[in-house]
N, C-alpha and C positions, 0 to 999 in steps of 0.2 A: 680418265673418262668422266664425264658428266662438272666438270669444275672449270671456271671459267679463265678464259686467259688475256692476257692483257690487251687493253686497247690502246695500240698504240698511238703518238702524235709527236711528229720532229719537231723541233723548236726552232734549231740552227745548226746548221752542217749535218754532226751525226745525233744532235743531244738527242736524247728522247724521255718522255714520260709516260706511262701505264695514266691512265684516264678512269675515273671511277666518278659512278653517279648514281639516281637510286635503284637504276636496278639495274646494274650491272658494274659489278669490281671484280678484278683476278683473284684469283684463291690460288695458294699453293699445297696439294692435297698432303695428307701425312706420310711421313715417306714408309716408303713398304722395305721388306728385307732382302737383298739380294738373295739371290742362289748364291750358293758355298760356290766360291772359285772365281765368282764376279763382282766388278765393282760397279755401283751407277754414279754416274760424273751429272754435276750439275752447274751450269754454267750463265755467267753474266756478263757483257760487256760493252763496247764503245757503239756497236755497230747495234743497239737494241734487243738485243736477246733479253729476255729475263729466267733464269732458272730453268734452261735447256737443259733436258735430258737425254742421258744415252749412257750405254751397258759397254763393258771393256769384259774381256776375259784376261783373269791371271796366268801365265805362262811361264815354264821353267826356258828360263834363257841360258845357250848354249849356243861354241859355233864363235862366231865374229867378235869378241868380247874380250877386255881386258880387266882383270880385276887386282883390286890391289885391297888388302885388308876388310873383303865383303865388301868394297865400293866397284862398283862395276859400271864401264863406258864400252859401245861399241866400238873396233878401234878405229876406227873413218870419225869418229868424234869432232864434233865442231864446237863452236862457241856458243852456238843455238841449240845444245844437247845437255841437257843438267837431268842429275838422277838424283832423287828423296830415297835412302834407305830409312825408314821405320821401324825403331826400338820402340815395342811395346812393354818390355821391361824395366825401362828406365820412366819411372812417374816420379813427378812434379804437382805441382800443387791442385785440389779440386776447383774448379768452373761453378761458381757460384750463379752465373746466369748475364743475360743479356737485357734492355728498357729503354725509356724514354719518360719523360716528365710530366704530370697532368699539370699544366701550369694554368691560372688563368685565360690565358689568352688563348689558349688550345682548346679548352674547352667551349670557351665564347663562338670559336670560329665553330664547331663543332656544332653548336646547340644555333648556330646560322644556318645549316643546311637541313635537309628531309632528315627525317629521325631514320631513316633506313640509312642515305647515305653514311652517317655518322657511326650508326652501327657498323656498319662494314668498313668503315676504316678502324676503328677499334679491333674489331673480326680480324682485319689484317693483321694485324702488330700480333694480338694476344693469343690466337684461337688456333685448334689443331689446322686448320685450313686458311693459316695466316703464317707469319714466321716466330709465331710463339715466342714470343715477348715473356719475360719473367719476371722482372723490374718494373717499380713505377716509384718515380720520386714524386715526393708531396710537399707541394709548399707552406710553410707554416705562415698564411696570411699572406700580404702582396707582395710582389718583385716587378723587376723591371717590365716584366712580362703578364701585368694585369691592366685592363683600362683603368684605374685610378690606385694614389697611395692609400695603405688602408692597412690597422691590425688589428688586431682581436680585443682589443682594451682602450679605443684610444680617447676615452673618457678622463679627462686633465688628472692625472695624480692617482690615479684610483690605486693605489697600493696595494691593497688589497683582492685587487680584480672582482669586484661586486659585479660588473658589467661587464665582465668577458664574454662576447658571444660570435659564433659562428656568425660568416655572412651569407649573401644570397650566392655570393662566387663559390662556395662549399657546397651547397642546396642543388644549383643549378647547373655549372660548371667543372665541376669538379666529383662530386662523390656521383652524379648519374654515371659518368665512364669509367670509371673506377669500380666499379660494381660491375660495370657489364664486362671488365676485362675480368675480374674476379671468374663472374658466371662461364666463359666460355675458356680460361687460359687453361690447358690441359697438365700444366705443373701450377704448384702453389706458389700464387701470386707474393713476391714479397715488396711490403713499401717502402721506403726511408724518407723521413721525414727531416726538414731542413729549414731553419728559420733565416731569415734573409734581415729584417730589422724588426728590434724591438719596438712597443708602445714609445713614440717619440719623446715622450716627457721622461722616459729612462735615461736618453743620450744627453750628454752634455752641450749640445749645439739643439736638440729638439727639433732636430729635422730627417725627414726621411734621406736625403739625400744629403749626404756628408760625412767625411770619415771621423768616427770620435766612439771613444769609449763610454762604459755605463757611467753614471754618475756615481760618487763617493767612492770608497777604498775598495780594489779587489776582494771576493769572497764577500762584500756587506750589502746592505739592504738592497739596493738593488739587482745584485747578483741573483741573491735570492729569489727575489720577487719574478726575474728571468725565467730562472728556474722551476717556480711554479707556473709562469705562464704555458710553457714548454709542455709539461703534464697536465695542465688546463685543456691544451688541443690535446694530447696522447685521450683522452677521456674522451672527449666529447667526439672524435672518431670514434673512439670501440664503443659512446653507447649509437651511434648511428651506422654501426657493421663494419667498420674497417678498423683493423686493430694491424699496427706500424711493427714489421719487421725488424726496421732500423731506425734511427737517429743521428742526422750529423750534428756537432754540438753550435755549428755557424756557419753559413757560406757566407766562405770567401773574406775571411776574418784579417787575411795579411794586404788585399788589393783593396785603394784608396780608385775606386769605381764611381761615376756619376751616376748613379743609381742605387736604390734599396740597400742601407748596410750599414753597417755599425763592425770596428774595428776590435781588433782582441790581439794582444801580444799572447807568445806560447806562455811568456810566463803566467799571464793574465789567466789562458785559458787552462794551465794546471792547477790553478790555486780556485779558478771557476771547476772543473769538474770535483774538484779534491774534498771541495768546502759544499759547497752548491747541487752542482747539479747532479755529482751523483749518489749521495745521501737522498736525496729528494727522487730519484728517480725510484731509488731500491725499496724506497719507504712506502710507494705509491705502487709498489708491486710492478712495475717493469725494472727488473735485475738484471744481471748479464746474460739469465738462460731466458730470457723473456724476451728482449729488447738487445738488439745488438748496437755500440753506442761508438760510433764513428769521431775519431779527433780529422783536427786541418778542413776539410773541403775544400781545397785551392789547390789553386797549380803546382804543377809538378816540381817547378823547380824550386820550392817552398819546403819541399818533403823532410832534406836532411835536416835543416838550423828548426822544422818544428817536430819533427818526432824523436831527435834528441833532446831536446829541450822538456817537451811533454812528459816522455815516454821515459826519460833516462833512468828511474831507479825501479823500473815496475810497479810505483808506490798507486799504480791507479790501472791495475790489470785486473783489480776488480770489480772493478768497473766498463774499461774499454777495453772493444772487440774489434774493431777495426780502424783502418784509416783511409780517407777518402781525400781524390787528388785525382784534379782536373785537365784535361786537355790543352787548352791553351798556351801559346810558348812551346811547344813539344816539337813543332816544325820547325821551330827558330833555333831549338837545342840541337835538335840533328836526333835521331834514331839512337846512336849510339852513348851519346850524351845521355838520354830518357833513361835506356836499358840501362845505365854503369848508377844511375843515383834509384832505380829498384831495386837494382842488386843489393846495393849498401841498405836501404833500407830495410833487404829481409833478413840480412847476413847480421846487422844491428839488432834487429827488433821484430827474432822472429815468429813471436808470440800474437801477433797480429796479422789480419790479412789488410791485402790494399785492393780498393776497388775504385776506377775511374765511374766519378757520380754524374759528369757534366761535360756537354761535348756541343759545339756547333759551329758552322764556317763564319766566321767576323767578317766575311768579303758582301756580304749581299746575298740575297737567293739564289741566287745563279741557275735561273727554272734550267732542269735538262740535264747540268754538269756533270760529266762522266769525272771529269776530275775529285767532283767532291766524293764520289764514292771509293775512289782511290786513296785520298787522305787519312779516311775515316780508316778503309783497311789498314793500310801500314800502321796508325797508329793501336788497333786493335792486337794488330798480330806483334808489334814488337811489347804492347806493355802484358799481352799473356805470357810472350815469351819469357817474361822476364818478371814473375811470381802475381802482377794483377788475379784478381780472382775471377773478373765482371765488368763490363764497360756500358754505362749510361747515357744516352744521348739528353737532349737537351728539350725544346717542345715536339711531343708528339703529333701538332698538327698547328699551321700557321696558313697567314693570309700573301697572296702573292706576292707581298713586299718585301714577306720576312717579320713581319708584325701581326698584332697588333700589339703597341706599347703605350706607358701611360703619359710617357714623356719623348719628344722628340730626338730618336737617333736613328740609326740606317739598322735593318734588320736582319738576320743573321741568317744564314744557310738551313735549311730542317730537310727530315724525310720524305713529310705531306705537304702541298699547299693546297689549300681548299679559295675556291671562288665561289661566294655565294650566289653572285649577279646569273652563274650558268648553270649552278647546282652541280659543279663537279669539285672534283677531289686528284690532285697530281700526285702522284707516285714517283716521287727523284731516282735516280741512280743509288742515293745512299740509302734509302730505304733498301733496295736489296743486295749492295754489300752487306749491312747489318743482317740480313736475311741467311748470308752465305756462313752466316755465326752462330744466328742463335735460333736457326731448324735446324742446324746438324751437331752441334756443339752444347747439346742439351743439361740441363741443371744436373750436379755429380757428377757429370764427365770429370778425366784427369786428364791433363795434359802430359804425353808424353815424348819422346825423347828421338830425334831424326838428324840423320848428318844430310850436308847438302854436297854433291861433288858437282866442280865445273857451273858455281854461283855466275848467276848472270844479275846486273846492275839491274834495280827495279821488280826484281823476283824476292818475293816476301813469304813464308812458309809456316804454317802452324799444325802441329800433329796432337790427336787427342783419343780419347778410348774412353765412348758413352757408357754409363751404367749399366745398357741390354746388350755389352760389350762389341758394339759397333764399334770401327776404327774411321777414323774421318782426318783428312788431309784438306786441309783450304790453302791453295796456294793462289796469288795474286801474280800480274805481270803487268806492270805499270810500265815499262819500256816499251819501246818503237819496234822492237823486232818479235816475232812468232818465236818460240820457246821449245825444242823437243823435248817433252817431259818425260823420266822413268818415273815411276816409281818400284820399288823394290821391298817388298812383306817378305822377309823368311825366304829371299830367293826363289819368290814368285815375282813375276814382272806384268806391270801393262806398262805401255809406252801410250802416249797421250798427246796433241799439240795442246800445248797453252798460248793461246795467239796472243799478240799483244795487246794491250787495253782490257785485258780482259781478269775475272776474278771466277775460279772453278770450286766446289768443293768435290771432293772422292768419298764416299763411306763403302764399306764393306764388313762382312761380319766372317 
């Protein structure tokens, strides 16, 4: 009551987008705590729903049932009948949280509308009456994703970074929203920060655009010189109020990309953390309990040949906290492919967490697409399943194109597009699959442990147990057919449709 609900607008067939302007965006209010015995169901899907709610009562089932090992089916069971039993006993790794990127171009588009609009799509992501966003990656200087190339040094030679300074894109784009999600995010905002390319005159080709390494020998002057650039920004955010959670040590160091980068072999970046950057980091007072210091940034299918390579003798666990590893390729590998190279990687090296830093559709904006909310699910639910800690999306807000970029290429899929020309703000489908994550799947949840009987193709599952010992089920249905759902607590039952197209969460306490 009193909180605003979507305005909605078809695009084509059934897409749909929520409509936000300066005064008036949907809120999704805090969730409140069931009664003991009930569960509230919340629901999103093809046919325009946003976060539909509605109360199930638990019930001891008895009577028509066939149970085999605590797995229980009606026996008239069809193919359209799949039951969740929920081990709250069985935990798995903590939920480090859910974000999106304040990237240049986000911000630009952002500081293009009513200072209210703009608030309220922050509001949305970050704030108790948004889907509480926890995450915000921070670019160290420009990416593909700023209106011009540009770092923090790019004064010829300067070795010494005499001339390292913030720009207006920090000033104006970037640290106004980043504060404001600070001030309103109702858990502790955490950053990670990620350099895309060095000062040009470091690379060996001298260009923002081209794949090549630092100049001179592994670990030597220029390594170095990296390395204090890197703590040059760590400073000059914490003395301007934002002090960096994390650090990845490069995005996207293995992909030879037409865009923003400079290239780094594993062996390259061992003998860079080992010599470089993390002496220099500890020195400067962000250590390990200070600054959590992310190897790889790149795709998944990157993970094994560089966290054995990196990571092989622990000679640098003094340093690195985690590893971060991208989206991308993960439709191409298949579900199961993704899950089998996490597994390895935790079952390797399980002294590290993995968090996907970067996520966006390569197809075009696709205003509306029910499909892109689906993607995003599946791949959310299969890399929690399978030891991620946290899933990053990509810009927190773009122009109807998919843009703006500083160079020409086709723009990529995001959660918001804003149009300045109308002063509104579009709400995609995958804005609230990430919604159906990270309102109910709160920072310190643990993931735990669910068998699925009589799996149906397109049925994705995730079970978890928040901190205030909520239990929360997100199950998705990306198939063509309606779904009878059980779920089954300790031989309490609700029965549920999961219609098709559509993506539910359950909490209960």
């Amino acid at each position: 009551v009193g909180y605003n609900e979507c305005n909605r607008r078809h695009i084509e067939d059934s897409e749909t987008v929520c409509v936000c302007n300066a005064t008036h965006c949907d809120q999704f209010p805090p969730l409140s705590r069931p009664k003991i015995g009930y569960i509230s169901v919340f629901e999103s899907n093809r046919n325009g729903d946003r976060f539909k709610e509605s109360a199930l009562k638990f019930k001891p089932f008895y009577g028509n049932i066939n149970c085999v090992k605590n797995h229980c089916l009606k026996k008239s069971a069809k193919d359209s009948q799949l039951t969740i039993t929920v081990d709250k006993n069985r935990k798995y790794q903590k939920i480090y949280g859910f974000g999106g990127a304040f990237t240049d171009s986000a911000g630009y588009m952002l500081s293009s509308v009513d200072p209210a609009l703009a608030a309220a799509v922050i509001d949305s992501y970050y704030s108790a009456t948004g889907i509480e966003f926890s995450f915000g990656r921070v670019p160290i200087g420009g990416t593909d994703y700023s209106l011009r190339p540009y770092t923090y040094a790019d004064a010829y030679n300067d070795k010494q970074l005499k001339y390292f300074s913030l720009q207006k894109e920090d000033f104006e784009w970037k640290m106004p929203y980043i504060k404001r999600a600070q001030s309103v995010c109702p858990h502790t905002l955490k950053l990670i920060a990620s350099n895309w390319c060095p000062p040009v005159w470091m690379k060996q080709i001298e260009q923002h655009i081209g794949y090549s390494e630092l100049k001179g020998e592994i670990g030597g002057e220029y390594y170095q010189i990296l390395a204090n650039y890197i703590v040059k920004f760590l400073d000059a955010y914490k003395e301007n109020g934002i002090t960096m959670w994390g650090l990845t040590t490069q995005n996207e160091p293995a992909e030879d990309h037409q865009l923003n980068n400079m290239q780094m072999s594993p062996e390259s970046l061992k003998r860079f953390i080992e010599i470089n950057l993390g002496p220099t980091l500890a020195q400067a007072g962000y250590n390990k309990n200070k600054l959590k210091l992310m190897i790889l940034d790149d795709n998944t299918v990157s993970l094994t040949n560089w966290t054995d390579t990196v990571l092989t003798d622990n000679s640098l666990l003094q340093y690195v906290s985690g590893i971060a590893n991208h989206w991308y390729y993960n439709e191409r590998l298949g579900t199961k492919a993704v899950g089998a190279i996490l597994e390895y990687v935790r079952h390797k090296h399980p002294d590290y967490f993995v968090i996907n830093t970067e996520a966006c559709v390569l197809d075009g904006p696709g205003n509306g697409k029910w499909s892109y909310a689906e993607r995003y699910a599946i791949d959310i639910i299969n890399q929690l399943n399978h030891w991620a800690v946290g899933w990053i999306e990509w810009n927190l807000a773009l122009d109807v194109t998919g843009g703006p970029t500083w160079f020409e290429r086709q723009g990529c899929g995001g959660p918001v597009y804003i149009d300045p020309l109308k002063g509104e703000a579009y709400k995609q489908p995958s804005f609230y699959s990430l919604g159906h994550f990270s309102k109910f799947v709160s920072p310190d949840s643990v993931r735990i442990g669910h068998e699925i009987v009589n799996g149906a193709e397109g049925v994705h599952v995730l079970t978890a147990k928040r901190p205030d010992n909520g239990v929360v089920v997100v199950a998705l249905n990306a198939g063509d057919t309606d779904i009878e759902l059980n779920i089954n607590n300790q031989n309490n039952w609700v029965v549920n449709k999961l219609p098709s197209h559509s993506i539910q969460s359950y909490i209960w306490h």
